[in-house]
C-alpha positions in Angstrom: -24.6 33.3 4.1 -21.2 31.9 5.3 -18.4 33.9 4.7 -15.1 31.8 3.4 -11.9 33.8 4.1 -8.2 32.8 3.1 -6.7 31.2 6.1 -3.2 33.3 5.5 -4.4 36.7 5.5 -8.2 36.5 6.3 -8.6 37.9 3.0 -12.5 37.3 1.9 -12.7 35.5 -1.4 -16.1 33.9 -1.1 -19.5 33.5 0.2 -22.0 30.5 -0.3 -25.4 29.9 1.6 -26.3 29.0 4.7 -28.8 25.7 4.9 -31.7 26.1 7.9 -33.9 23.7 10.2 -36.0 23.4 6.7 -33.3 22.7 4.6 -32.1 20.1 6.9 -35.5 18.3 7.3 -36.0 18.2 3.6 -32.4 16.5 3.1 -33.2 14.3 6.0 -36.7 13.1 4.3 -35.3 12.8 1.1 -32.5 10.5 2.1 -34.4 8.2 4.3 -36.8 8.1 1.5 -33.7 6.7 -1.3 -32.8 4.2 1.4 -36.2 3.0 2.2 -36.9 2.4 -1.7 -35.1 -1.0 -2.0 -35.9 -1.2 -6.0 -34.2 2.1 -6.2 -30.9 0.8 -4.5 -27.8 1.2 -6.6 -26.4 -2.2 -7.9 -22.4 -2.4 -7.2 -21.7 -2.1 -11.0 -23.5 1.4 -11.3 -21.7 2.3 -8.2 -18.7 1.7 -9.6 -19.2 3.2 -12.8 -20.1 6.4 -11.0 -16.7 6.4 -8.2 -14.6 5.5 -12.0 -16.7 8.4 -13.2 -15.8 10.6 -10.1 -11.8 9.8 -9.9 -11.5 10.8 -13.3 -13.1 14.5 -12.7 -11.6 14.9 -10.2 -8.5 13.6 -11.2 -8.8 16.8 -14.2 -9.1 19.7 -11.2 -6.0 18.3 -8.8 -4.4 21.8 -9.2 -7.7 23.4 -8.7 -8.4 21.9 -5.7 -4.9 22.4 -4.1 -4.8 26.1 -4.9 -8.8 25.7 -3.1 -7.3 23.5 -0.1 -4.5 26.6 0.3 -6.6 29.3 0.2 -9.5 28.6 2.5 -7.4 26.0 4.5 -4.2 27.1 5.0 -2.1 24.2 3.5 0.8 24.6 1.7 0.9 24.3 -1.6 2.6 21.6 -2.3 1.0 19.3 0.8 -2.3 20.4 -0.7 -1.4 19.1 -4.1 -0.5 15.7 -2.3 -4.4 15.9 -0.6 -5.9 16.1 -4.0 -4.2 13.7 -5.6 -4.5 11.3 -2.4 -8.3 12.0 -2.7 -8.4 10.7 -6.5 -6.6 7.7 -5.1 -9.2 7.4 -2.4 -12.5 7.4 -4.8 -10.1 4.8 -7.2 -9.7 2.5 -3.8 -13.7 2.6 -2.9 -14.2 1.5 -6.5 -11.4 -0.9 -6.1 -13.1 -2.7 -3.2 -16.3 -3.4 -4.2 -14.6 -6.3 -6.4 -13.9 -8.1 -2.9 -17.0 -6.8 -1.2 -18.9 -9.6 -0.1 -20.4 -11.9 3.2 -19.0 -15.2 3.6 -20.9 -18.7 4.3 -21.7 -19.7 7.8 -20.7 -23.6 8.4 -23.4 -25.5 8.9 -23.7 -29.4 9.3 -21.1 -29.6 12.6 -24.0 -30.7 14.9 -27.0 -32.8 13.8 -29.1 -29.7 14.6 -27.3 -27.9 11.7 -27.5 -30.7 8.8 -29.5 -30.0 5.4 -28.6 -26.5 5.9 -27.2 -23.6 4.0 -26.0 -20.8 5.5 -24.5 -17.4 4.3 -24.0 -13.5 4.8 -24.7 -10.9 2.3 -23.6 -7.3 3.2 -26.1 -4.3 3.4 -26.0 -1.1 3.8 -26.8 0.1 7.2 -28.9 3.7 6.5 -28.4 7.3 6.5 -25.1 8.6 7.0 -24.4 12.1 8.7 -20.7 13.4 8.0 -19.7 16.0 10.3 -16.1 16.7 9.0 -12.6 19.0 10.1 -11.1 22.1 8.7 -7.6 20.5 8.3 -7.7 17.7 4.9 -11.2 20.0 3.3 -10.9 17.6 0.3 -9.2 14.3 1.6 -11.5 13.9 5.2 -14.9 14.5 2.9 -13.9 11.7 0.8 -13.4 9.8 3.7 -17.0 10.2 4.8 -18.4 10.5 1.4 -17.2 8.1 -0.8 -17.4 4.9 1.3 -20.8 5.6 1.7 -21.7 5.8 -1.9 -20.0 2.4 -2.1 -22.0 0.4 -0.3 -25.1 2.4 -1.3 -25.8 4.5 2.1 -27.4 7.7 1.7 -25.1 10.4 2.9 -25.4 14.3 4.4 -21.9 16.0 4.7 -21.7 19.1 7.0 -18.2 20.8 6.1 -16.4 22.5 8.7 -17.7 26.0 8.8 -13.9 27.7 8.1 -13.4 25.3 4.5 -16.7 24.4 2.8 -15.4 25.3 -0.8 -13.6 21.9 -1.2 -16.6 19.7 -0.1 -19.1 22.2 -2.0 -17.1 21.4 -5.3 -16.3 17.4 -4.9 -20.0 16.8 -4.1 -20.7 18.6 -7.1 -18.3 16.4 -8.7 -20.3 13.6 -7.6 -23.7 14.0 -9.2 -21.8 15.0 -12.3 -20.5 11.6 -12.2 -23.7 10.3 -12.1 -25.1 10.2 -8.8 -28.8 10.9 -8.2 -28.9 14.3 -5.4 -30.5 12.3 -2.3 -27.7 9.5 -2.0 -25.0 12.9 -1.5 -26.1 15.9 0.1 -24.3 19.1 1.5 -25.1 20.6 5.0 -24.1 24.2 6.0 -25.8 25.4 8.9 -24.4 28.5 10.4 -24.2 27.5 14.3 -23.5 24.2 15.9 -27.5 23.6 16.9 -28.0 22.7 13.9 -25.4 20.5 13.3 -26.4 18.4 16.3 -29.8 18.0 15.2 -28.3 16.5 12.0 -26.1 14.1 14.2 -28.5 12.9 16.6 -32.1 12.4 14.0 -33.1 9.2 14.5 -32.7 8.9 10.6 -29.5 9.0 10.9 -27.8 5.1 11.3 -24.3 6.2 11.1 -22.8 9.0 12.5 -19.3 9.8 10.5 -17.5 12.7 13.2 -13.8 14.0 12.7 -13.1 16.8 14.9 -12.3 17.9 18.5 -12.9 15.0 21.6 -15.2 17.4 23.3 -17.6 18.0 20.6 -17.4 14.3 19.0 -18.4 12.7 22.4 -20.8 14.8 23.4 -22.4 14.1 20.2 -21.7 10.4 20.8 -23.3 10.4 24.0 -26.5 12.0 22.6 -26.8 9.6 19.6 -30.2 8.0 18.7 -31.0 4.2 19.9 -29.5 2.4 17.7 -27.3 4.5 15.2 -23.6 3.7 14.9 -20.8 6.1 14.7 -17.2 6.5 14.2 -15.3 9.4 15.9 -11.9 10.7 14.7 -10.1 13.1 17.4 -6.3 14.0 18.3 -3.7 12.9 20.0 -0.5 14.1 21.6 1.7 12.0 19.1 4.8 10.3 20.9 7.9 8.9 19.4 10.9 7.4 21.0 14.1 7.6 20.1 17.3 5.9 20.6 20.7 5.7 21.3 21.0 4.0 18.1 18.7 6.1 15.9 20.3 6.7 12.5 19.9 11.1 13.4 20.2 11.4 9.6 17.0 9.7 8.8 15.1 10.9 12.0 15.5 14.1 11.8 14.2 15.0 8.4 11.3 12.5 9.4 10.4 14.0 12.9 10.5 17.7 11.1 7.7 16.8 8.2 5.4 14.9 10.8 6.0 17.5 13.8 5.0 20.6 11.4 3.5 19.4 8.5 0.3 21.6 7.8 1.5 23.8 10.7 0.9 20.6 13.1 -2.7 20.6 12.5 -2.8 16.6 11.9 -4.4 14.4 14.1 -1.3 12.2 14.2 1.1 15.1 14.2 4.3 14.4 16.6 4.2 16.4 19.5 6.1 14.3 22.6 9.7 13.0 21.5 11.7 11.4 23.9 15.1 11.0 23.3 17.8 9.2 24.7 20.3 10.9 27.3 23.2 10.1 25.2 22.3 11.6 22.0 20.0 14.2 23.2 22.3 17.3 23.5 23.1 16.4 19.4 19.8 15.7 18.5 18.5 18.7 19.9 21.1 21.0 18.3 20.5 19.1 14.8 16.5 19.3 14.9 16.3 22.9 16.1 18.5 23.7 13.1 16.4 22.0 10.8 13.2 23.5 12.0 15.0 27.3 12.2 15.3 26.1 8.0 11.7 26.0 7.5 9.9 28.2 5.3 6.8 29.8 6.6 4.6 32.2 4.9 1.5 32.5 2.5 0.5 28.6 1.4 0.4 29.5 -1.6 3.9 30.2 -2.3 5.6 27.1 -3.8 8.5 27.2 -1.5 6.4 27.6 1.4 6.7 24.4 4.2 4.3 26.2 7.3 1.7 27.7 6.6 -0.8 29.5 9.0 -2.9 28.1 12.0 -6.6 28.3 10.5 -7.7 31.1 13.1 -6.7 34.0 15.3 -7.8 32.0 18.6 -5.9 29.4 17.7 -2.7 31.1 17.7 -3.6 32.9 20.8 -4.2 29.5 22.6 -1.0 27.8 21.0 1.0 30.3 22.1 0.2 30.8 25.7 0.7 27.4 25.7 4.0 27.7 24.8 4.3 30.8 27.5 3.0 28.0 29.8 5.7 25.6 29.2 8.1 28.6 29.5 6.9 29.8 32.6 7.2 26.0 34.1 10.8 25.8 32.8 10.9 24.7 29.8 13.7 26.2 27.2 12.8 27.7 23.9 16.0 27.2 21.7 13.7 28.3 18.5 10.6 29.9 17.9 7.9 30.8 20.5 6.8 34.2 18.4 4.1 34.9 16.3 5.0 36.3 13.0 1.3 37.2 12.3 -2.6 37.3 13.3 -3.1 33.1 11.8 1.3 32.4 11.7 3.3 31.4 14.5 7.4 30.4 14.3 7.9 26.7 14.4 8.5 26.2 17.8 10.6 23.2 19.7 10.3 23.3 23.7 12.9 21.0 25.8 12.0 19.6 28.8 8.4 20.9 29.2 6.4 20.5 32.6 4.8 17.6 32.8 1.9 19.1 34.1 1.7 21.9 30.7 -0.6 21.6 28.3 2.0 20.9 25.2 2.6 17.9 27.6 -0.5 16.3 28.1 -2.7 17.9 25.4 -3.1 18.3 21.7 -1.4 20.8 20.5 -2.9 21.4 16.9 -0.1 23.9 16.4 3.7 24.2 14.6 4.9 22.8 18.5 6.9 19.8 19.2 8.6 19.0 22.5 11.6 17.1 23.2 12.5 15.3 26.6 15.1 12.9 27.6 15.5 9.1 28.8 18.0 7.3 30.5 15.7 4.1 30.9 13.3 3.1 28.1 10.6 1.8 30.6 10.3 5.4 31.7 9.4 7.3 28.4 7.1 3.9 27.6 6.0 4.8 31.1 5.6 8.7 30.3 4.6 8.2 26.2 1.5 5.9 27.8 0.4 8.5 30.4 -2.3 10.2 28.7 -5.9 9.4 28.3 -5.2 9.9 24.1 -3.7 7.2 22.2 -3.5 7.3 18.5 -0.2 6.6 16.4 3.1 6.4 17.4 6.5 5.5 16.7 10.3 4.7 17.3 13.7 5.7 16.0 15.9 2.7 16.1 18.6 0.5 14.1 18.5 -1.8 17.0 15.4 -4.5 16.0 15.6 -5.7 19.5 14.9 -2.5 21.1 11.7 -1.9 18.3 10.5 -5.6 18.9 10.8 -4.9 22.6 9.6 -1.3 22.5 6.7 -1.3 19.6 4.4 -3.5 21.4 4.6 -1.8 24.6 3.8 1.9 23.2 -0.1 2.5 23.7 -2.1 3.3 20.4 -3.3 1.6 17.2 -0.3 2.0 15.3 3.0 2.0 15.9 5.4 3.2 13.0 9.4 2.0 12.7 12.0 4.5 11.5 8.8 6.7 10.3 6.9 10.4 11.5 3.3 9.2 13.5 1.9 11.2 10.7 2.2 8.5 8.1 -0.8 7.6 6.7 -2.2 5.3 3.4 -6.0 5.6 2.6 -6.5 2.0 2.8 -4.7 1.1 6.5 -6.3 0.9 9.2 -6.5 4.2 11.0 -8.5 4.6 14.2 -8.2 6.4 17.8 -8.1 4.8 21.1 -9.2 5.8 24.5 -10.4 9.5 24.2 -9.0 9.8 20.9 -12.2 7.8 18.9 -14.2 5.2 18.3 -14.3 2.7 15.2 -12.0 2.7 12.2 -11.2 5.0 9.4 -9.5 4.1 6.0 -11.5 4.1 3.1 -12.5 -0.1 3.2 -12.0 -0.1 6.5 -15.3 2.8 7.0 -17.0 0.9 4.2 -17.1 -1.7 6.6 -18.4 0.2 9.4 -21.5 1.2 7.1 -22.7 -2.1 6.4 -24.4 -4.7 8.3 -24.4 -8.0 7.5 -27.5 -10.1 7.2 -27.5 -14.1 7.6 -29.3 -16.5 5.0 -30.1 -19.8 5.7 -31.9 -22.5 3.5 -32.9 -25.9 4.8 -33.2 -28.6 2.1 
């Protein structure tokens, strides 16, 4: 059995059973066995019945669901209410797709090898999909995974993280009462990591689906079976630049919500702001003020804005992290304590080492760090420096210094006047470098688990 605690207070609250090597054999079998019956396959119109089917369920337990995403996850109430009701969005969007889901035709007749012919794609689906998904989004990251798959009619296995397996338990359940048969969406809850692997790496498996920690998603990558695919989500250290024209009034609200939101435990979460020289000293006083305003406490407290870390060790790393930074110079002028075994107080470190950790690694903690600029090239220069690049952004009324700086900051995204945190379900949203491979968003990943197969007729 896997104990499920409440993030806040390690309260127990529930238990739900652990699957074994035979367990995950049988789900194996039975999915490769769906895919490999072609006149079973799902046409698009009963896969869209059953994602219209799903949103609306789902759609009737938002309030459940964020109370669930609280408890075992730590979120605060009112972000997880945002999760569920981005997750709805997120079946509506799969279902949404499929209208536009197609191959396209293949010119023919542009050399006299090619006339009389007829040529044209048609997309299909590329196999078994493994899901091996994060504690942080419980509801929003297995929809992700999930519900693209069941769009294009892959078979899918979804192994929860081991701290928040309520959320997945209950939307997959959602899913066959919407309609779909058990073998096209299966749950996976081993109780160690062995297991987990052998699910990743079966040859079965033609798409691996990983969102979780660099070290653990490219190990897995390098271990993969001939031939499968795989997309990998990991972190980043989140920079944004700011400047001497950046309207404070705007940025700093902005930089507070993406630097802390969830307790910093977002992929995208800013961590590295640079700041120009001659606003620095204000923007420094203004942003620690803002963060000192923060509520923290239990996530399920409606006024609550942090909420806990999602375990013990977590807060113990973060904060000798921030004893690091300390220790190397950096100033503290708010936070750096722990106000419980999961909570720690927002924390803003000035001028960190660039050799610490909160400088060149992710955080995944209520930590942001501020340096200053007198030359943009050098925080481009220092925003670039680490082997992560994800999203970014810039704080600027000047549009020559964004068109100059936005195309020279490292990453797949670069935001304007935004947090690095911003996020639709349907953009584009993929890790560079170390920080993954391939691209999420839900008809972005729908891509990603399809192949396409050429036709072509000769008259």
């Amino acid at each position: 059995m896997i104990e499920v605690v409440q993030a806040y207070d390690r309260v127990p609250f529930a238990e739900v059973p652990s699957d074994d090597a035979g367990a995950l054999e049988a789900k194996l079998a039975a999915a490769r066995r769906v895919f490999l019956d072609r006149d079973g396959w799902l046409p698009p119109h009963q896969r869209i019945a059953i994602l219209r089917r799903l949103a609306e369920l789902l759609a009737g337990k938002v309030d459940h669901f964020a109370r669930l995403i609280a408890r075992e996850g730590g979120k605060p109430l009112t972000d997880a209410l945002v999760e569920a009701r981005r997750a709805v969005d997120g079946v509506q969007n799969a279902a949404d797709e499929l209208r536009n889901f197609a191959g396209r035709e293949i010119p023919m007749g542009l050399t006299p090898a090619s006339t009389g012919r007829l040529a044209f794609t048609i997309k299909e689906p590329i196999g078994v999909v493994a899901g091996i998904s994060a504690f942080n989004h419980p509801l929003n990251l297995i929809v992700h995974q999930v519900v693209p798959a069941i769009a294009v009619g892959c078979p899918v296995i979804i192994k929860p993280a081991a701290t928040t397996p309520l959320s997945c338990l209950e939307f997959v359940a959602l899913v066959r009462e919407a309609g779909l048969p058990e073998p096209w969406c299966q749950t996976f809850l081993p109780e160690g990591n062995a297991l987990a692997e052998a699910l990743a790496t079966d040859p079965r498996v033609a798409f691996l689906s990983f969102i979780g920690s660099a070290r653990v998603g490219w190990h897995l990558h390098s271990k993969l079976a001939p031939g499968t695919r795989s997309a990998l989500e990991h972190g980043g250290a989140a920079p944004v630049i700011v400047d001497r024209s950046a309207d404070l009034d705007r940025a700093i609200p902005s930089l507070v919500k993406g630097g802390y939101y969830h307790a910093g435990q977002v992929c995208v979460s800013v961590q590295r702001i640079f700041v120009h020289d001659a606003v620095k000293a204000e923007f420094v006083t203004r942003f620690t003020a803002a963060v000192e305003a923060l509520k923290v406490g239990d996530p399920l407290l409606p006024a609550t804005e942090v909420g806990p870390l999602i375990l013990p060790r977590e807060a113990d790393r973060v904060l000798s992290w921030i004893e690091e930074a300390k220790a190397g110079g950096a100033q503290v002028p708010t936070g750096g304590t722990r106000l419980s075994d999961t909570t720690l107080a927002p924390t803003v470190l000035v001028e960190s080492p660039a050799g610490a950790k909160v400088s060149r690694e992710e955080v995944f903690g209520p930590v942001t760090c501020v340096y200053g600029f007198s030359e943009v090239a050098t925080a481009i220069q220092a925003a670039n420096s680490l082997p992560v690049a994800f999203q970014s952004a810039v704080f600027t009324q000047d549009l020559g210094f964004a068109l100059q700086v936005a195309p020279r900051l490292d990453g797949s995204a670069v935001m304007i006047n935004d947090h690095t945190a911003f996020r639709t379900d349907w953009m584009p949203f993929a890790g560079q470098r170390q920080s993954g491979a391939g691209v999420g968003g839900i008809p972005w990943t729908m891509r990603e688990m399809t192949q396409e197969k050429m036709i072509v007729f000769k008259s």
